[in-house]
C-alpha distance (Angstrom), angle and dihedral (degrees) to the residues before:
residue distance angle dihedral
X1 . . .
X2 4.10 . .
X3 3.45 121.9 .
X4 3.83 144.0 -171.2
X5 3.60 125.2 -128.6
X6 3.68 124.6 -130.5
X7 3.92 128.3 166.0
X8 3.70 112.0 -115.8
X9 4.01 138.8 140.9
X10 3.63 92.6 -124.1
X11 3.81 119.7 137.5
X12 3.69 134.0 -149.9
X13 3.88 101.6 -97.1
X14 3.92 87.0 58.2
X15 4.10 98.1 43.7
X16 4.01 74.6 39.2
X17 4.18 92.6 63.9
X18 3.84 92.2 24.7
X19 3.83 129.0 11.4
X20 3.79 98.6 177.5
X21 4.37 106.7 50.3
X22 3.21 111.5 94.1
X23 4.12 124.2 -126.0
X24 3.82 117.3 -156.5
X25 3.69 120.2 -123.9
X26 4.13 115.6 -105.3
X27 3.94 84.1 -178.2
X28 3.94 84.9 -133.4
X29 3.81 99.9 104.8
X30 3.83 144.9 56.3
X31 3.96 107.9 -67.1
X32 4.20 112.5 -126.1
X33 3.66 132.6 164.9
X34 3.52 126.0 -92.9
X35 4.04 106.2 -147.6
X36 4.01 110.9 -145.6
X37 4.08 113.3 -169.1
X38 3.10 123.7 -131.9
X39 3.82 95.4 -156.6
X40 3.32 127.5 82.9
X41 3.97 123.7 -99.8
X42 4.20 103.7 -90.5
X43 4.13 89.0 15.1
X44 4.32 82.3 110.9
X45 3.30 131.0 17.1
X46 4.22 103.0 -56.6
X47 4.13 92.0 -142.9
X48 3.29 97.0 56.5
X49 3.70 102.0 44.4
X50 3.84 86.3 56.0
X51 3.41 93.1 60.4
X52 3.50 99.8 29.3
X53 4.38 83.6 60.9
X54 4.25 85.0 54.9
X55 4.02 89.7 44.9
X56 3.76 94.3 51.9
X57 3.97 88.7 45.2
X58 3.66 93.7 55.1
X59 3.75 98.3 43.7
X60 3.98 89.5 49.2
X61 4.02 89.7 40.2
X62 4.46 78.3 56.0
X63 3.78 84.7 51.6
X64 3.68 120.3 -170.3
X65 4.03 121.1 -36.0
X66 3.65 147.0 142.2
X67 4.20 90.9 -59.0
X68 3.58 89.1 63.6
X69 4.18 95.9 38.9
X70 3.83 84.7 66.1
X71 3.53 104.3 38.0
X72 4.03 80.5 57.7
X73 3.69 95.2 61.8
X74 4.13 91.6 31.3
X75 3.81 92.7 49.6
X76 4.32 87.3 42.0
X77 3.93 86.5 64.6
X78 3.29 87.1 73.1
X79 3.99 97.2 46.0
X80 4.05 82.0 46.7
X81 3.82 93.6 52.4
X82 4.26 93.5 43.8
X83 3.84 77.5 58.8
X84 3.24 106.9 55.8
X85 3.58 111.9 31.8
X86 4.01 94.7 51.8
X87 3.61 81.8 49.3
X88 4.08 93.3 54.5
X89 4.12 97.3 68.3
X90 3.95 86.2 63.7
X91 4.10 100.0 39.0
X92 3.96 97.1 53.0
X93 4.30 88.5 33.1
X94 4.04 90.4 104.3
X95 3.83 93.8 48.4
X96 3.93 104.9 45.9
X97 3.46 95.7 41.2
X98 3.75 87.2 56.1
X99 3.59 88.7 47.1
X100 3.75 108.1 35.5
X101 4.18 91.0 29.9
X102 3.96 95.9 -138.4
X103 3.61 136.0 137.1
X104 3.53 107.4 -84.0
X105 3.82 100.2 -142.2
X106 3.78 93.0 66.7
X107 3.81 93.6 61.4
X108 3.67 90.6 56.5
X109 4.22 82.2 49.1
X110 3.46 92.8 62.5
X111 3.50 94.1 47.2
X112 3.83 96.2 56.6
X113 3.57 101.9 38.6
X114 4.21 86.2 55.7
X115 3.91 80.0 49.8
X116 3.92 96.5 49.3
X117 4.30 88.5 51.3
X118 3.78 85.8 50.7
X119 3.28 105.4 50.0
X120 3.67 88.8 44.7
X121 3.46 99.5 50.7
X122 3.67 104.0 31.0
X123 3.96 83.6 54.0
X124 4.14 92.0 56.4
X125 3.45 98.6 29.0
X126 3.66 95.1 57.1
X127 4.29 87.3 62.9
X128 3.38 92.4 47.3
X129 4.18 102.6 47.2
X130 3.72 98.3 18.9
X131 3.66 123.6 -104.8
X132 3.68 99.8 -94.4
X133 4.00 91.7 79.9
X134 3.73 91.7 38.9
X135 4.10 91.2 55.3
X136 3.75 91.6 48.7
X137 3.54 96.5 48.5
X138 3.66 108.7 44.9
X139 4.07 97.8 74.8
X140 3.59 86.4 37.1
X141 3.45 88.8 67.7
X142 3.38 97.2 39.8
X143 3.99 102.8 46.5
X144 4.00 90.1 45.8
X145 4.04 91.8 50.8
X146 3.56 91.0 36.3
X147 3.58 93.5 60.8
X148 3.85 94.7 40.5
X149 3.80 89.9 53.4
X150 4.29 91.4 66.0
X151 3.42 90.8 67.4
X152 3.98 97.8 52.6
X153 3.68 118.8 145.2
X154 3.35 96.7 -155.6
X155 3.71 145.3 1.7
X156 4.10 94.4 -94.0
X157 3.68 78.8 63.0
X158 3.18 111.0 39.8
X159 4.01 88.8 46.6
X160 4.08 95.6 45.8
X161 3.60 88.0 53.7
X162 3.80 98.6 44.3
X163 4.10 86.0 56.6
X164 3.64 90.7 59.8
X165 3.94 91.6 45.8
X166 3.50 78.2 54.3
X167 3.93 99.5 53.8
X168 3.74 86.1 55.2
X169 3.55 97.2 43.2
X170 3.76 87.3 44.2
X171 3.79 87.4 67.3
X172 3.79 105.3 45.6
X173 4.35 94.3 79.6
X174 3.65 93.4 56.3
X175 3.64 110.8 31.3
X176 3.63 89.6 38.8
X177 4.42 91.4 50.8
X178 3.76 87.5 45.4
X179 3.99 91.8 53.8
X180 3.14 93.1 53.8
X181 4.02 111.8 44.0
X182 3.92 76.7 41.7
X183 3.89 89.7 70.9
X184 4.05 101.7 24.6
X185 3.67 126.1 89.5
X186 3.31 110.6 -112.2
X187 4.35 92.4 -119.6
X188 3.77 75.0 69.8
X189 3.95 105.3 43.4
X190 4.14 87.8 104.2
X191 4.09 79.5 79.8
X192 3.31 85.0 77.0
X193 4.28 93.2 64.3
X194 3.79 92.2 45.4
X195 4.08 90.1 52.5
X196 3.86 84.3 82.6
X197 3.90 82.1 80.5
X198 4.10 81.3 85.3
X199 3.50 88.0 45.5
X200 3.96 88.4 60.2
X201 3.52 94.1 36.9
X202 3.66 91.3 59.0
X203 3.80 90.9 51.9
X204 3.83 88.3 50.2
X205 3.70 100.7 46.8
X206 3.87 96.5 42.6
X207 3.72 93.1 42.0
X208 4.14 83.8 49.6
X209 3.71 87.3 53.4
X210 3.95 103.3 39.9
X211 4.07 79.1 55.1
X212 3.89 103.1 72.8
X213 4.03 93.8 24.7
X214 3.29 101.5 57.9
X215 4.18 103.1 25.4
X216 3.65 78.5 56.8
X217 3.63 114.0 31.6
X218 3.95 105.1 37.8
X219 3.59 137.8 78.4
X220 3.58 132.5 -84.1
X221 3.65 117.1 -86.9
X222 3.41 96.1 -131.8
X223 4.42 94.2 48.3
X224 3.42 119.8 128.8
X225 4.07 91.8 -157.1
X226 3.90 123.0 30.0
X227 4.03 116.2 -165.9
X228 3.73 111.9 -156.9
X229 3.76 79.2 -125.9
X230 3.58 87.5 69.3
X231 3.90 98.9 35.5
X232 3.88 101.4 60.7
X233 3.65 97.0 132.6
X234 3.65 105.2 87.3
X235 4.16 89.3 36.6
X236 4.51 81.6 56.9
X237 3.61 86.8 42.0
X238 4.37 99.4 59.4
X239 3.74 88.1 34.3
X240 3.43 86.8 61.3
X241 3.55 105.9 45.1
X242 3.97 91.8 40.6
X243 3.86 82.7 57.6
X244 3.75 93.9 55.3
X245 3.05 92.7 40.0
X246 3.97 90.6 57.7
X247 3.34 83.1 46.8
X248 3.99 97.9 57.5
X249 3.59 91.1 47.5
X250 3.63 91.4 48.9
X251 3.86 88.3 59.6
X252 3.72 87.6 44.6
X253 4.25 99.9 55.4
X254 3.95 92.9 28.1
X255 3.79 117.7 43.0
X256 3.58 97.0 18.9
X257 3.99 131.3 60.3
X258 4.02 123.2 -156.7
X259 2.96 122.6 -148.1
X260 3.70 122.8 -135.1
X261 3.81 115.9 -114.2
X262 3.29 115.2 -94.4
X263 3.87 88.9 -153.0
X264 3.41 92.1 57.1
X265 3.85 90.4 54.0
X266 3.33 100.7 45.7
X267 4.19 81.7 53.6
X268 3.72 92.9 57.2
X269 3.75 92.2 52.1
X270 4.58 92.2 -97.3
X271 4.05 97.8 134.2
X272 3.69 87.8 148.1
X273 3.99 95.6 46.3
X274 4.23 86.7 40.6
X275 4.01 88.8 60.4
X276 4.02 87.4 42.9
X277 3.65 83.1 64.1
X278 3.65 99.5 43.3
X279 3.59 86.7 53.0
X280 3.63 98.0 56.9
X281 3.62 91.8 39.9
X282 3.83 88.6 62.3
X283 3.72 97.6 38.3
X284 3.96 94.7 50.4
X285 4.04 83.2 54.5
X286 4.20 95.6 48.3
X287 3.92 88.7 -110.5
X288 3.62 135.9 115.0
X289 3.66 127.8 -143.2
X290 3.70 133.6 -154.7
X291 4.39 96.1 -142.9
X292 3.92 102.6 127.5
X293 3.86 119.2 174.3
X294 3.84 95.5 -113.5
X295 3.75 87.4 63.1
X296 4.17 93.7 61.2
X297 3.73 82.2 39.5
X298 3.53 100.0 59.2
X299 4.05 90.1 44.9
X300 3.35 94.8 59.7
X301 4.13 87.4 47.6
X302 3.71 84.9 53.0
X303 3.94 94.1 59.6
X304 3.89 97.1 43.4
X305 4.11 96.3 22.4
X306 3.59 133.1 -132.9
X307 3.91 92.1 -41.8
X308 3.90 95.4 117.4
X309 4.00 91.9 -169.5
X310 3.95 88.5 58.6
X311 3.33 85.7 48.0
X312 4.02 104.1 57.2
X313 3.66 83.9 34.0
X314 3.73 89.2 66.6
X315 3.83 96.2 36.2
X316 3.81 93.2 53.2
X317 4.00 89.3 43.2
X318 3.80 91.3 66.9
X319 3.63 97.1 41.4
X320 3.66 91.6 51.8
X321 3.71 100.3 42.9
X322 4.06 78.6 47.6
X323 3.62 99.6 56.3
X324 4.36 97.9 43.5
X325 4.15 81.2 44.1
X326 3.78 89.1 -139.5
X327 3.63 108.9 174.1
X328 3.84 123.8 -172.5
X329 3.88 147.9 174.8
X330 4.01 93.9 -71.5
X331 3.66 92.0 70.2
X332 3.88 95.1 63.4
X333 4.18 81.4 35.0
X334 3.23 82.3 64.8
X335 3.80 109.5 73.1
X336 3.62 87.9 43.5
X337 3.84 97.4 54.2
X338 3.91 93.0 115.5
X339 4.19 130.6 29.2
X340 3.47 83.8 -116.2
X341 3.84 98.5 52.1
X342 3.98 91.0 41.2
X343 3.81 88.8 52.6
X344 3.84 94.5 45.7
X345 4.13 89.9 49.1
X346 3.73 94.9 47.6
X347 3.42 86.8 51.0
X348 4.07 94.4 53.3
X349 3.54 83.4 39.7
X350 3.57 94.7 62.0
X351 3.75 102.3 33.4
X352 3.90 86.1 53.8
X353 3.87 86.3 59.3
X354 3.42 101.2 53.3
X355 3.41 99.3 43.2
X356 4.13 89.3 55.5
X357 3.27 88.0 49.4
X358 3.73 93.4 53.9
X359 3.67 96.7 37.9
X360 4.00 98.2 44.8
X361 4.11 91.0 53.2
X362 3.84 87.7 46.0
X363 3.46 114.0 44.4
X364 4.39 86.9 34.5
X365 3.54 89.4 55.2
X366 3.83 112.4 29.0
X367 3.56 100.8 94.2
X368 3.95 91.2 43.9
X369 3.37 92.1 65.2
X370 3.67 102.2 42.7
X371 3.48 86.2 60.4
X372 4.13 95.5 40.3
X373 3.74 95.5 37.7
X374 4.21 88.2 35.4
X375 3.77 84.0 56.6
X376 4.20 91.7 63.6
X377 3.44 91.1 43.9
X378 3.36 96.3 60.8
X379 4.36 108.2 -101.6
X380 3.45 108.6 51.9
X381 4.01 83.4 159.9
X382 4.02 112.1 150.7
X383 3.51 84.2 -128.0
X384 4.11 90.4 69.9
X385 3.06 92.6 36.8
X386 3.81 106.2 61.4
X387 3.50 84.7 31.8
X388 3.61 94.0 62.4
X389 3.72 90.9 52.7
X390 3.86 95.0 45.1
X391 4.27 76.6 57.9
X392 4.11 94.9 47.7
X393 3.87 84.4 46.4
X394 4.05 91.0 55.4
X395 3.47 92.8 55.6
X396 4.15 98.4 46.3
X397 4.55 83.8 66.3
X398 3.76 97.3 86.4
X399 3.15 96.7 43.6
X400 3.62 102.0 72.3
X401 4.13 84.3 49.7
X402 3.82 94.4 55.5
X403 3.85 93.5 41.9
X404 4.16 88.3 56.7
X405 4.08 86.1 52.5
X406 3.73 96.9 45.9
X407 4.01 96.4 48.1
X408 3.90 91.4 69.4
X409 3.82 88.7 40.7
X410 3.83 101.1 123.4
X411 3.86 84.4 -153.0
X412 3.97 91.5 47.6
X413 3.67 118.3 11.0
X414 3.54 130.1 136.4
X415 4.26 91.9 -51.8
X416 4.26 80.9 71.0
X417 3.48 90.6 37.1
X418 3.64 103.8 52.8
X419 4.32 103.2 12.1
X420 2.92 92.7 -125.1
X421 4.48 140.7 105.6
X422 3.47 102.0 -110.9
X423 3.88 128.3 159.6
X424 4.16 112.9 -106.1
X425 3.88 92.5 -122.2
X426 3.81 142.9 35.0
X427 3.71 141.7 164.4
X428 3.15 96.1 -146.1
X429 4.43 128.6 -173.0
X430 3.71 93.0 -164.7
X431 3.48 141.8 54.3
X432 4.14 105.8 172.7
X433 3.92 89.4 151.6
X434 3.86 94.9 61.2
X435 3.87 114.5 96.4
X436 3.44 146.0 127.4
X437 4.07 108.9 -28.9
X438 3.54 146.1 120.6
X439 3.53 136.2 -87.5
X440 3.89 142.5 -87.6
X441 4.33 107.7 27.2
X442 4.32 91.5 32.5
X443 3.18 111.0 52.4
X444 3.82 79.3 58.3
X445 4.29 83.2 59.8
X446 3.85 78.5 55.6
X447 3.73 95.3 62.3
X448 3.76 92.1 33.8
X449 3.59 93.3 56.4
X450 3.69 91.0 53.7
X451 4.10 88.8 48.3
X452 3.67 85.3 56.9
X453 3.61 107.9 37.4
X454 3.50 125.9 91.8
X455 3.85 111.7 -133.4
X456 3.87 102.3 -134.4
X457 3.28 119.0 169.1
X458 3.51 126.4 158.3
């Protein structure tokens, strides 16, 4: 479900009994959102979006506290880690192909197929087990196979276990994005945009380290033979990352506790467990809030009326259909339910394309030809060249700052950023579009795929 944003001092037993009438503003009480669709009624599934409206009420009623402040840097481990371990394939290129003698192109192959399963199945998986699992797995995966992959003996292993790096890394961007606009009010959803700060500082801090490792540890460009003995730079530089990486997740599973989305409960037929959550969301942030399980009750009796049969026969549809995680044709029918919504998609679709396209020849490459085209030039050292792309990874910081203040821009926003009408909020429960990209103009497709999507989940 998308929604629009609009200031009002409605509270949750009125969007409860009518989410579209407006109330005027008396200025005396506690400012919340009132969430507009922009789908028609029956476009997604009509329970849900009932109590999806009261959900998105409550969590902007909680506003934004110290929950939220940690789930930013928690859920930016993952935009960190989709940063740097694309980025690795391309930074240790010059050394293992003098090492291992292999075409270089196939390394970055394995990479990106591992990357295409986990986005895939990271994406699904995290409506069909909840997203709590899926967020503490993904650097697990990576930061174990990461580490295992520096001592490769050869390039069949060191490319096998790259791909499965990649399937957890391929999962971070958009089980990571949905956490968090799952648990933010929407007056706060432009977070999302300036998140791509991790994405930079993972360029920065593994260019930083691929600098001295490999300048230092590797080869000369010009050597006819190449010991691993000699070539111990790129081997130092996955250990390291796989250890930080251990080290983020460690942070993630230990000191700090997810909650489970309360959308995704409430789609599986859990009112009671979806308030649960509420309730700890707005206790851990010194608040109270007034969400009570009669409330997303009497939505859903609202949609299908006071027939209570219908009723359980819709709630135990979705919990079923949950648990055998059968997944058909009307979930892609979905996002082309209306001209506008098929237009919008195809759009995203397309965009999404070209930028991987763009983004997978550059970053892959980069390095490689600093050091090739260095060469003709005159220094095609490995010192310049990772010390060129510690310098290109500098510069990408503010943009991920500037992108987060232009989205909200009434002048800019996200109808510049993406060309596209899309509404200026959402509280969104999906984020299929988000994957592995660079910074400043995508993570903007991020949030606009979430403005456009419709949360289905069933």
């Amino acid at each position: 479900m998308s929604d629009i944003v609009k200031s009002s001092t409605r509270g949750l037993d009125s969007v409860a009994s009518s989410a579209h009438d407006p109330v005027p503003d008396n200025g005396d009480e506690k400012k919340i959102v009132i969430l507009e669709d922009m789908f028609r009624d029956g476009d997604v599934d009509p329970v849900y979006q009932a109590k999806a409206r009261i959900l998105n009420t409550a969590i902007q009623e909680i506003g934004m506290g110290r929950y939220q402040i940690y789930l930013f840097c928690c859920a930016g481990f993952g935009w960190f880690a989709d940063s740097v371990w694309p980025l690795i394939t391309g930074l240790i290129m010059s050394p293992v192909v003098s090492e291992f003698k292999f075409n270089a192109p196939f390394l970055i192959l394995a990479a990106n197929v591992g990357l295409l399963v986990g986005a895939i199945f990271w994406s699904f998986g995290c409506d069909v087990w909840g997203r709590r699992w899926s967020f503490n797995l993904t650097l697990f995966i990576t930061g174990i196979f990461g580490l295992a992959a520096g001592g490769s003996p050869n390039f069949i292993a060191l490319a096998s276990l790259l791909a499965v790096v990649g399937i957890g890394v391929g999962g971070n961007m958009p089980v990571d994005s949905a956490v968090f606009l799952d648990l933010v009010p929407a007056s706060h959803q432009y977070l999302l945009t300036v998140m791509a700060v991790w994405w930079s500082l993972g360029q920065l801090v593994v260019s930083l380290l691929a600098w001295p490792f490999i300048a230092n540890f590797s080869c000369p460009v010009d050597a006819t033979t190449c010991p691993r003995s000699e070539n111990m730079g790129w081997r130092y530089l996955l250990f390291t990352l796989g250890a930080l990486t251990l080290v983020l997740w460690g942070v993630r599973f230990f000191l700090f506790k997810l909650f489970e989305s309360p959308r995704f409960l409430v789609g599986i037929g859990k009112d009671a467990e979806a308030v649960e959550v509420i309730n700890k969301l707005a206790q851990y942030n010194s608040t109270t809030t007034t969400l009570t399980v009669d409330q997303l009750v009497n939505a859903g009796k609202s949609v299908l009326g006071d027939n209570v049969s219908d009723v359980q026969h819709q709630e135990k549809r979705r919990s079923v259909l949950s648990q055998t995680s059968v997944f058909g044709v009307k979930h892609v029918k979905a996002l082309f339910v209306t001209k506008k919504l098929a237009f919008t998609t195809s759009l995203l679709i397309l965009m999404w394309g070209v930028i991987g396209l763009a983004s997978t020849l550059y970053n892959s490459f980069l390095p490689y030809l600093f050091t090739t085209r260095g060469a003709q030039f005159g220094d095609g050292s490995l010192y310049i060249t990772y010390r060129n792309q510690f310098i290109l990874s500098v510069i990408g910081i503010p943009g991920a700052f500037l992108s987060g203040w232009a989205v909200d821009l009434r002048i800019l926003g996200r109808r510049v950023y993406l060309y596209s009408t899309t509404p200026r909020e959402r509280q969104g429960s999906q984020v299929p579009f988000c994957s592995r990209r660079p910074p400043r103009g995508v993570p903007t497709l991020c949030l606009g795929g979430t403005v456009v999507t419709p949360s289905v989940v069933i």
